[in-house]
VMD Tcl script that draws the C-alpha trace (Angstrom):
set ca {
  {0.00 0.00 0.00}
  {1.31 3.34 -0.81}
  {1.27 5.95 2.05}
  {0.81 9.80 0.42}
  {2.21 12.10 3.68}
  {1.17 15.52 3.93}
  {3.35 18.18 2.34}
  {2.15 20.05 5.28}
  {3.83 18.13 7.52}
  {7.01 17.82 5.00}
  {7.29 21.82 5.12}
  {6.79 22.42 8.62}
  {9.00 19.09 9.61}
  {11.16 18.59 6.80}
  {11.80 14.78 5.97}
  {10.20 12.28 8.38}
  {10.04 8.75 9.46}
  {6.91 6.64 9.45}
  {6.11 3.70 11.69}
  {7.55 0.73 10.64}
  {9.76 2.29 8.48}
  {13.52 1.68 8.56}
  {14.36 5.02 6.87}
  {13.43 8.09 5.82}
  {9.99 8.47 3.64}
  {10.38 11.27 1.06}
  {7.66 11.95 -1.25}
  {8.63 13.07 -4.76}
  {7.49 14.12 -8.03}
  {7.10 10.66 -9.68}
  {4.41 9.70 -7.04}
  {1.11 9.39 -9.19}
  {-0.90 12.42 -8.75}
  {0.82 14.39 -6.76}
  {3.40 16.30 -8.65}
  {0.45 18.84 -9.05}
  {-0.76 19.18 -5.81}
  {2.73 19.42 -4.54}
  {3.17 22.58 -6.88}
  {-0.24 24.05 -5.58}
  {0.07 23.49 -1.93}
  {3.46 24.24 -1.23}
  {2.88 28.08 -2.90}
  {0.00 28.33 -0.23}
  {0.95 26.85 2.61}
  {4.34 27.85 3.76}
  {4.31 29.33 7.53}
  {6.51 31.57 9.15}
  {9.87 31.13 9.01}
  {9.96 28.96 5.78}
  {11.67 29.23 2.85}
  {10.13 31.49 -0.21}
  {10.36 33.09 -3.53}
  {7.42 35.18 -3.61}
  {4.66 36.77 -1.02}
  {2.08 34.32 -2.95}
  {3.89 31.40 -1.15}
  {3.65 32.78 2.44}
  {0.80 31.97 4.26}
  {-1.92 35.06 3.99}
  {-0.84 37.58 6.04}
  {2.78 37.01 5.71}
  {5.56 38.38 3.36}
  {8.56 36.80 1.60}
  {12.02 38.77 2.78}
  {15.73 37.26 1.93}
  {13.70 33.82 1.06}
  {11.88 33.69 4.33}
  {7.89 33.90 5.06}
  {8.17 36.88 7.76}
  {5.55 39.06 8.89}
  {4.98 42.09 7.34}
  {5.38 45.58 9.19}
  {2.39 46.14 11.64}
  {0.77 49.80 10.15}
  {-0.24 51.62 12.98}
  {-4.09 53.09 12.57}
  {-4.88 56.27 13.74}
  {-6.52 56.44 17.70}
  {-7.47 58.62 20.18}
  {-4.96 59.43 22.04}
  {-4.41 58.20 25.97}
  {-5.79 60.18 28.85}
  {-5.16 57.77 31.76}
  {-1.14 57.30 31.60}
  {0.60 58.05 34.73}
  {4.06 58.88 35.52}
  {5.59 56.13 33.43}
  {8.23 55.53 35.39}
  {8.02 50.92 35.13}
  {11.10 49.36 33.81}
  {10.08 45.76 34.19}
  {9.58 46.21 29.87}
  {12.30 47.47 28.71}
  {12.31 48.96 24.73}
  {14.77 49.98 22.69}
  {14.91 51.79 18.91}
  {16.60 49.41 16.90}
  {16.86 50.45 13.46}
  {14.34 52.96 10.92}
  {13.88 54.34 7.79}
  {11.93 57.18 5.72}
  {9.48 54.91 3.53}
  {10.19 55.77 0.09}
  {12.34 58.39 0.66}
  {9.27 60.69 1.48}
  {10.48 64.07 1.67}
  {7.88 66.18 3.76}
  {6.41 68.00 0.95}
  {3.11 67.71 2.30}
  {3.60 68.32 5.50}
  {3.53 64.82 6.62}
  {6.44 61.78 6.57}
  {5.73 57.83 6.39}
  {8.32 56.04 8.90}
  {8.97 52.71 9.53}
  {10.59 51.82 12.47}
  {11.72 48.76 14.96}
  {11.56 48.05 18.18}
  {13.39 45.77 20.68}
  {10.80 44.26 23.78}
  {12.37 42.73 26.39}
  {11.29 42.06 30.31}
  {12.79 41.83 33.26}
  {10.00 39.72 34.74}
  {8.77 36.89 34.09}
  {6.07 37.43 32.27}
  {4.38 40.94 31.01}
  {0.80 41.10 29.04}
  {-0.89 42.49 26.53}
  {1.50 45.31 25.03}
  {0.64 48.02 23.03}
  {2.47 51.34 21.45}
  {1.05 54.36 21.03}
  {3.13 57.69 18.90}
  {2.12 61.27 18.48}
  {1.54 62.07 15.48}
  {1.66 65.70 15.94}
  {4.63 66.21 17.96}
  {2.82 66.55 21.55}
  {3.50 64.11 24.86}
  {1.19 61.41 25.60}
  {2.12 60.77 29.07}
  {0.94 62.30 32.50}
  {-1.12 65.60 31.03}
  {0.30 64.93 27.50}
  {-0.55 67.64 25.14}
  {-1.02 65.21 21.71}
  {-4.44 65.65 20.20}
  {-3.78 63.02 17.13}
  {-2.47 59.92 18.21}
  {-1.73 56.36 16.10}
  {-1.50 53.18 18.29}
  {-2.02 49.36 17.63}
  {-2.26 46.52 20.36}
  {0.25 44.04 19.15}
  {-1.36 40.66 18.40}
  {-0.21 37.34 18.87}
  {2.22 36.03 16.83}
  {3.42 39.73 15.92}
  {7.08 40.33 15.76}
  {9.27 40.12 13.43}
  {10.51 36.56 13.04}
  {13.41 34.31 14.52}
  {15.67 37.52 14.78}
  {17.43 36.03 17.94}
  {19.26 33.00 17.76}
  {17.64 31.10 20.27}
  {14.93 28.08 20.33}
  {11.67 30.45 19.85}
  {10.23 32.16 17.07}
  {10.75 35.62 18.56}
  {6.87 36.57 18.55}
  {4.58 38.23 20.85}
  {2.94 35.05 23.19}
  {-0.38 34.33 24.13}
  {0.60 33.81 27.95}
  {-2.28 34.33 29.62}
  {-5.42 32.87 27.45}
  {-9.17 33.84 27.21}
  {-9.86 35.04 30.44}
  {-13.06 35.75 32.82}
  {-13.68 39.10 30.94}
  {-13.72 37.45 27.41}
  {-11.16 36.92 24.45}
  {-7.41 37.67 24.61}
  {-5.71 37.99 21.36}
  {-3.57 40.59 22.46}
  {0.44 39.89 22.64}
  {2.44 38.62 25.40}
  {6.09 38.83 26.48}
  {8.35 36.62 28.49}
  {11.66 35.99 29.88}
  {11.64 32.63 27.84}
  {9.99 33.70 24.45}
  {11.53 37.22 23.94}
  {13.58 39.75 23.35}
  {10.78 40.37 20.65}
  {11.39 42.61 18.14}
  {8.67 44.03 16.60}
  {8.61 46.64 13.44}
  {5.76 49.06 12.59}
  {4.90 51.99 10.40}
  {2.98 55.35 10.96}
  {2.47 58.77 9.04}
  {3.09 61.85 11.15}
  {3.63 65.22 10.74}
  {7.00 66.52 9.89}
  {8.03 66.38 12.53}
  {7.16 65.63 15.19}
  {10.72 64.86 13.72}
  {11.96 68.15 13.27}
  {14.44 67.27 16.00}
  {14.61 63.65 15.19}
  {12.40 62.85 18.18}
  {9.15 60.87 17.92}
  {7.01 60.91 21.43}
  {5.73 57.47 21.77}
  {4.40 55.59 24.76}
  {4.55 51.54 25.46}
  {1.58 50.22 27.75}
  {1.44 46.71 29.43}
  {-0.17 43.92 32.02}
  {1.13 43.44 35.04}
  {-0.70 40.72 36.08}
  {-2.47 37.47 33.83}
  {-5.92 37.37 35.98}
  {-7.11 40.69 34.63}
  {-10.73 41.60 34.61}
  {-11.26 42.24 30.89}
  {-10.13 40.81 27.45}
  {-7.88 42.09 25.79}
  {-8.21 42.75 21.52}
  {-7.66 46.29 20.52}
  {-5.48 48.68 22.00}
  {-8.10 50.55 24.06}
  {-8.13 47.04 26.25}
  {-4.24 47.05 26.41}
  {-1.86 47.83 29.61}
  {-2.59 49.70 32.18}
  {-1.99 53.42 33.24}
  {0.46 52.85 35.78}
  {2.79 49.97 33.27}
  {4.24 52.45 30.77}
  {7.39 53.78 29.46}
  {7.17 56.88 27.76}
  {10.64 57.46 26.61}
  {10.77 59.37 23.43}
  {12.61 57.63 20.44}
  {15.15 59.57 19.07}
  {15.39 59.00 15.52}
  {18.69 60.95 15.03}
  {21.51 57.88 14.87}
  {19.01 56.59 12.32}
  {17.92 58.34 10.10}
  {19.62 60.92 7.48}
  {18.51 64.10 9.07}
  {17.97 65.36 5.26}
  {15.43 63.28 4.83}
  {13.60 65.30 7.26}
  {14.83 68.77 6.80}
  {12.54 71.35 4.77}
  {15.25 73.51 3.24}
  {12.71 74.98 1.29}
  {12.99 79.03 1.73}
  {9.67 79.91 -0.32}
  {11.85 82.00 -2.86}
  {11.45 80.63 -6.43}
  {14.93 82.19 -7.32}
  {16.72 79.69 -5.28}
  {17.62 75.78 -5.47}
  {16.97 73.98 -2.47}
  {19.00 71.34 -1.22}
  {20.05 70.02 1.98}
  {23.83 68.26 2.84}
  {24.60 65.99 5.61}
  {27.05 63.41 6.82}
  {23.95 60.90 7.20}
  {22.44 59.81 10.20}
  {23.74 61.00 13.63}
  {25.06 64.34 11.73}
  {23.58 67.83 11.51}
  {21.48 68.58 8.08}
  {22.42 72.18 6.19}
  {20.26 73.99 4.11}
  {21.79 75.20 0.84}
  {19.78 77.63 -0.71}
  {21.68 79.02 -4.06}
  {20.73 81.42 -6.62}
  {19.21 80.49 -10.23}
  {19.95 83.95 -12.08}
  {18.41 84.36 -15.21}
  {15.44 81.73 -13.89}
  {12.08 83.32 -14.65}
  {10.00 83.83 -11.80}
  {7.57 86.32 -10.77}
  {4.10 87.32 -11.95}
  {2.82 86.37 -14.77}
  {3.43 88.70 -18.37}
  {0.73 91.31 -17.70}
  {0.43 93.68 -21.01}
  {2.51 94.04 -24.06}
  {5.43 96.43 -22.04}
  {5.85 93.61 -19.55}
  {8.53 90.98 -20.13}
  {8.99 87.53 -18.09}
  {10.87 88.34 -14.41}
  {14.46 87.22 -14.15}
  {15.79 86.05 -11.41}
  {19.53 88.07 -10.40}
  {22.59 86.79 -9.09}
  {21.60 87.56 -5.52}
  {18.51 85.02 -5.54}
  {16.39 88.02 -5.83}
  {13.15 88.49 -8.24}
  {13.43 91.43 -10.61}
  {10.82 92.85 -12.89}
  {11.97 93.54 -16.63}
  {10.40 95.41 -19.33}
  {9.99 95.71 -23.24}
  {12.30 97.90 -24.65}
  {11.29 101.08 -26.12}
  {11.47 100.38 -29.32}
  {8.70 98.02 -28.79}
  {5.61 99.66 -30.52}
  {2.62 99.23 -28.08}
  {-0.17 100.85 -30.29}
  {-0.40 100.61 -33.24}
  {-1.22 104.32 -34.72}
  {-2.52 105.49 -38.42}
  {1.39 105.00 -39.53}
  {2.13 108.96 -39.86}
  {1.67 112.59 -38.00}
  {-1.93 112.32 -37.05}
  {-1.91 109.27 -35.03}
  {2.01 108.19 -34.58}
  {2.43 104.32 -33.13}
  {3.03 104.64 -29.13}
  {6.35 102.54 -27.82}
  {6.91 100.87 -24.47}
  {9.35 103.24 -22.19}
  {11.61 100.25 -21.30}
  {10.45 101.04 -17.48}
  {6.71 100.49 -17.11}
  {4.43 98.13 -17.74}
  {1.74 100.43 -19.53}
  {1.92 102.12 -23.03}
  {1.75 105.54 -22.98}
  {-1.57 107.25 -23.57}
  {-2.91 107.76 -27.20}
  {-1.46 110.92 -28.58}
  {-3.46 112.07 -31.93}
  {-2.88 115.85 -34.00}
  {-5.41 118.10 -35.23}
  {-2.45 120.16 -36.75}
  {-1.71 120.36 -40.68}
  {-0.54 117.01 -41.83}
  {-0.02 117.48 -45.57}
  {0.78 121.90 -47.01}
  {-1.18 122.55 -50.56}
  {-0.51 125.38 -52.79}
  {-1.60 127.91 -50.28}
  {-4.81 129.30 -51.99}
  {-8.25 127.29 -53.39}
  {-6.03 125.52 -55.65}
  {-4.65 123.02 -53.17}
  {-6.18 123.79 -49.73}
  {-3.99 122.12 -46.57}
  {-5.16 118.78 -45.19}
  {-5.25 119.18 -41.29}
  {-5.36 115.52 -39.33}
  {-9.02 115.18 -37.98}
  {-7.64 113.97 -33.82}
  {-9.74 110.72 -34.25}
  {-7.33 107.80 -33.14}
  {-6.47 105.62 -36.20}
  {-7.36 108.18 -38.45}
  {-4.74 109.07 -41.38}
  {-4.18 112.75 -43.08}
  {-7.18 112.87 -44.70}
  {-6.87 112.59 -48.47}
  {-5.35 115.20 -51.00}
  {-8.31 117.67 -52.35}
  {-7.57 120.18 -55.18}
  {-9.70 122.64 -57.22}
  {-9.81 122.85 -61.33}
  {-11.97 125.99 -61.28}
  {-11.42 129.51 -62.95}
  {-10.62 132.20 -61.58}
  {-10.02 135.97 -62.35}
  {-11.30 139.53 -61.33}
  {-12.60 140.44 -64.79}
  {-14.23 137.88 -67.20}
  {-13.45 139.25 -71.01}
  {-10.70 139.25 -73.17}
  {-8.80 141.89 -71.35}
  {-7.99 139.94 -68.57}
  {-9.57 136.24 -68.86}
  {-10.02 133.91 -65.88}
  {-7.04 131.80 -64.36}
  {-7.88 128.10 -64.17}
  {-6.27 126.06 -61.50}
  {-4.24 123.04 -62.31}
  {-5.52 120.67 -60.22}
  {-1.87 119.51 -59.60}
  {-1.06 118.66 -56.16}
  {0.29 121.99 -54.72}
  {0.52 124.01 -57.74}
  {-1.30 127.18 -56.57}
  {-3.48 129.41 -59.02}
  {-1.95 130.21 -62.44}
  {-0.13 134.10 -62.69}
  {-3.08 136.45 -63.98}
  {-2.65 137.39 -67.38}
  {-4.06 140.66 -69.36}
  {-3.64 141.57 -72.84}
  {-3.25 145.45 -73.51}
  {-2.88 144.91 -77.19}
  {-5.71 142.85 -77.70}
  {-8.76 144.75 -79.64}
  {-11.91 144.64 -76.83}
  {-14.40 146.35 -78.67}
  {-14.25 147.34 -82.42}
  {-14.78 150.85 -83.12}
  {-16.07 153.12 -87.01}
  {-12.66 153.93 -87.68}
  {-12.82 158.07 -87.94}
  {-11.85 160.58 -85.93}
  {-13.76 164.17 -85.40}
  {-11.83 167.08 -85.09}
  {-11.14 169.58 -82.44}
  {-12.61 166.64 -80.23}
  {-11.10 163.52 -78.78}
  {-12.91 160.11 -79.68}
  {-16.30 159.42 -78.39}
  {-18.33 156.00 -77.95}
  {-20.34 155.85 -81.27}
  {-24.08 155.72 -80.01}
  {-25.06 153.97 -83.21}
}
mol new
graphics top color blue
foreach p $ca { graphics top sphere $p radius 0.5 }
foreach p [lrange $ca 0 end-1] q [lrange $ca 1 end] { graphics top cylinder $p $q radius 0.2 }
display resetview
């Protein structure tokens, strides 16, 4: 009879030996139906600890890191933040800040940074129950009359912690010491001499900061004793006020203190950056000048010109020059084009002429055009006369005609004192000058 083991049992137990067996019982790939199922079970199944290649082959819940099902950083939820702390002053938990990092470099920008962060529980005791963090989020104390008015926190669970990170015989996870009790379900974590140090990492999003001075004010809450009252699932059920320790962690030997600088000085003629010597050092602004950057206001009218910035890091308005034509005129002396003055944003006002834009002859010939003062209006166009003209209309002296040549005046008069005007008899009568013949 063939024997199929469970592959559950293979992962968790590696290779084992069966009653009645004499060695080792393997199962492999040539075993009739179960190449398959091997493939499928062993990418859902593997627990904590085990070997992986991918998340998908951790059990749900859990992540693959360096090849190894681990659990995945505990994201701390946002909660109201404690009122019933004391002085904090227990040491029979002790924590310590063991390693953190800016999630995805997050720089600040809006106002808020995402950290992930570790922590090292360990207790002096023998046993210590259902433990709990709580952070400010907005830079305030949450101990004895703490000042935080947004708060994240999370009970840790059991089985939290981040996995097999001391070499010893346990798993390194938060315990479940103390059971369901009277006052109902305990899935709240656990720490002991025996099962710990524990070493636990979690993430938050607080303001910036909070760690302005690399400090993050955080309180740890625990159980003194294993007969309490109440269950214990969320972190409102957690510790007690008097089993705390409020120590600050101080974020400074680990993290880059650039990554939570603002060097940003508000002036857009500047590049920001910040220099350090990484974590543990001091972070220095750098805030050097971009001349020739535009900045400024927006173009506001033809005379305006884009804002440079100068070599200083200052913002400097500029203008169109003045031979920039602003307004267009008629294109001569009645209306001339305006031109920016190379100082101002506004075009001068609209200057027009009512004076004499184009001289005729002088006389009804070729009267003077004068410019009419309506903006966009041209020298109006060039009238002249063909008329006659004269004082006396006969052969003596005839009429002058004008031209009607563009500024050629009225011809010269012209008389004829040899011309015949009236015909006469042809006799004289003596003793007497000439008369006008009557007949």
């Amino acid at each position: 009879m063939k024997i199929y083991v469970s592959l559950v049992a293979s992962l968790l137990f590696g290779s084992i030996v069966l009653p009645g067996c004499a060695e080792e019982t393997s199962l492999t790939e040539s075993d009739e139906g179960f190449a398959d199922s091997n493939e499928t079970v062993g990418a859902t199944i593997a627990a904590l600890g085990e070997t992986c290649s991918m998340d998908g082959e951790c059990s749900v819940g859990e992540i693959c890191v360096d090849s190894i099902c681990v659990n995945p950083p505990t994201p701390l939820p946002d909660v109201t933040c404690p009122t019933s702390l004391g002085s904090c002053t227990a040491n029979d938990v002790v924590t310590d800040l063991l390693s953190a990092r800016v999630i995805d470099d997050d720089d600040c920008e809006d106002g808020q940074i995402d950290l992930e962060w570790t922590v090292g529980y360990s207790t002096t005791a023998n046993m210590r129950y259902d433990l709990a963090v709580y952070v400010a989020k907005d830079g305030g104390t949450i101990n004895n009359s703490g000042t935080a008015l947004e708060c994240a926190g999370q009970a840790a669970q059991i089985g939290d912690g981040d996995f097999n990170t001391d070499a010893d015989a346990d798993d390194d996870t938060f315990e479940d010491n103390d059971g369901d009790t009277a006052g109902g379900v305990d899935t709240c974590g656990d720490l002991s001499t025996d099962g710990g140090p524990v070493q636990w990492t979690v993430t938050a999003t607080v303001d910036c900061f909070t760690v302005g001075d690399l400090i993050l004010e955080s309180c740890r809450v625990w159980e003194q004793n294993a007969n309490h009252m109440g269950g214990c699932t969320t972190i409102s059920d957690a510790g007690t006020g008097s089993k705390c320790d409020c120590t600050p962690f101080d974020f400074g030997p680990v993290i880059d203190p650039c990554l939570v600088t603002d060097c940003n000085d508000g002036n857009e003629c500047t590049a920001d950056s910040c220099v350090s010597g990484g974590p543990g050092t001091t972070a220095t602004c750098v805030n050097a000048p971009q001349p020739g950057d535009v900045c400024g206001d927006p173009v506001n009218g033809v005379c305006d010109a884009p804002d440079l910035c100068n070599g200083l890091g200052a913002c400097e308005p500029t203008f169109e020059p003045d031979t920039t034509v602003c307004r267009e005129g008629s294109g001569d002396v009645c209306d001339p084009d305006e031109l920016c003055t190379g100082s101002s944003v506004d075009c001068p006002a609209d200057v027009t002429s009512t004076e004499t834009c184009r001289t005729g002859s002088g006389d009804v010939c070729d009267p003077d055009e004068v410019c009419t003062g309506t903006p966009g209006e041209a020298c109006p166009a060039d009238v002249t006369q063909r008329r006659r003209v004269g004082r006396v209309s006969d052969v003596c002296d005839p009429d002058e005609v004008c031209t009607g040549t563009p500024g050629q005046a009225c011809p010269a008069d012209v008389t004829d004192g040899g011309q015949t005007c009236r015909p006469g008899q042809g006799r004289l009568r003596s003793g007497r000058g000439l008369h006008r013949h009557s007949g």
